[in-house]
N, C-alpha and C positions, 0 to 999 in steps of 0.2 A: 436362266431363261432371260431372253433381251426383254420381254418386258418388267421384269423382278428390275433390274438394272438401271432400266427408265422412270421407274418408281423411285427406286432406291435413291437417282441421282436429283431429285424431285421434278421432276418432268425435262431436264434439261439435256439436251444431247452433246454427247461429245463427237469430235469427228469419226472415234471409231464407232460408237453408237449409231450414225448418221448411216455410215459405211454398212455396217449390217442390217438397216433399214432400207436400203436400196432393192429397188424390187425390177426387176430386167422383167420384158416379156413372155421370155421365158418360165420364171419362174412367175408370174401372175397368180394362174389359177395353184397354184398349191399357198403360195405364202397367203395370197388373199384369203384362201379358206383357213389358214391356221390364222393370221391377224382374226380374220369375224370371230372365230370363237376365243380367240384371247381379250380381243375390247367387249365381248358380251361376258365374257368372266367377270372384266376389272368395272364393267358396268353393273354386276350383281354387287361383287363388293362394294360399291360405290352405295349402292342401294339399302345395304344393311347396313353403312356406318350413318344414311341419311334417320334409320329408324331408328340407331341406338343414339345420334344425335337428340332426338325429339324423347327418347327417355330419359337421358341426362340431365333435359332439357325441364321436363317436367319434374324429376327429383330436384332438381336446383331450384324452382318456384316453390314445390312444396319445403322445403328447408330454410327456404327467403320467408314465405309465409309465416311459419313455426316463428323463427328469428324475432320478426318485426311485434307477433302476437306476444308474445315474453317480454319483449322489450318495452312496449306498451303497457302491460300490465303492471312491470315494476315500476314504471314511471309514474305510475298513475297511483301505486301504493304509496310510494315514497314520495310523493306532492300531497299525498291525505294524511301521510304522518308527520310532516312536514319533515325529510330527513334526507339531509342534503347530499351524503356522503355515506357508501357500505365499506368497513374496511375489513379484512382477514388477512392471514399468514399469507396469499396466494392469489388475491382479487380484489381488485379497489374499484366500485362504481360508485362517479359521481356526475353533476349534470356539468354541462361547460354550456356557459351563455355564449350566443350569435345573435346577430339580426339578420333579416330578412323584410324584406318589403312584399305585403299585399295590397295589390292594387283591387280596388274594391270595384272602380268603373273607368276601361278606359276612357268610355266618352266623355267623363269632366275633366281627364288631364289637360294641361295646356298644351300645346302641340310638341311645345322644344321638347316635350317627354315622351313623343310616342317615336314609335321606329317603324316605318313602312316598309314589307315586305313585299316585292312581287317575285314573281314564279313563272319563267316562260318555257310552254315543252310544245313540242311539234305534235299535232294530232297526224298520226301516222296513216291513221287508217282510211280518213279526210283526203289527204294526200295522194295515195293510193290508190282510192276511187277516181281522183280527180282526173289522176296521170292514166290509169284506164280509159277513161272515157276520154281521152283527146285534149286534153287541158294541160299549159305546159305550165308546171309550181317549179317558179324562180327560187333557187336554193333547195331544192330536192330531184332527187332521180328514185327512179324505179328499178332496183338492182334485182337479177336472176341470183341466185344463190345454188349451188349444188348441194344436197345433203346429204350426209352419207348414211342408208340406215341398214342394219345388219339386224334381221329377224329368225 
């Protein structure tokens, strides 16, 4: 099936792919009607790998969770019994020292320490209004868009 193939090839067309993709006036209304139900197919699948995404998703937090709960606990025995090192046939846990810097307040830093960040995004919807009601925004347009929607 040409769309197995456009999948397959990861969305990338070849020219013979391109070639069977070519739709003459003729053929419009049949291929259009077999495309709409083949992108509403690969739009369902799309939509179950979005929910087994968010399952994966949630087992991976609950097993990070687990993880982190374990891992704290033993840290926390092994700093009460003061024991620096577990060792067996099969498993060595022991601590490895870092540092890390807490900043308790940026506002007492000296300056040469902090790092200023700014953040510039176009309010879209601002814009939009504006360029509707007769206002011309220097460095934006108001673009039509066709969308394709198959129900």
């Amino acid at each position: 099936m040409l769309a197995d193939e456009i999948i397959n090839n990861e969305g990338e067309l070849t020219p013979e792919l391109e070639g069977r993709l070519m739709i003459n006036q003729d053929q419009l209304e049949a291929k259009g009607k077999g495309y709409g139900y083949i992108i509403k197919d690969i739009e369902s699948e799309i939509d179950a790998i979005d929910v087994e995404l968010k399952r994966l998703a949630a087992l991976k937090k609950q097993r990070t969770n687990a993880v982190d709960k374990l891992k704290t606990s033993l840290s926390q025995a092994m700093q009460l019994f003061d024991i620096s090192e577990l060792k067996t046939p099969t498993l060595k846990i022991n601590f490895r020292k870092s540092e890390s810097v807490e900043v308790e307040s940026v506002n007492l830093l000296d300056p040469l320490y902090i790092v200023t960040k700014e953040v510039k995004t176009a309010d879209k919807e601002s814009i939009k209004l504006a360029i509707k009601n007769g206002l011309e925004v220097t460095g934006a347009v108001l673009k039509t868009n066709l969308n394709l929607q198959i129900k």
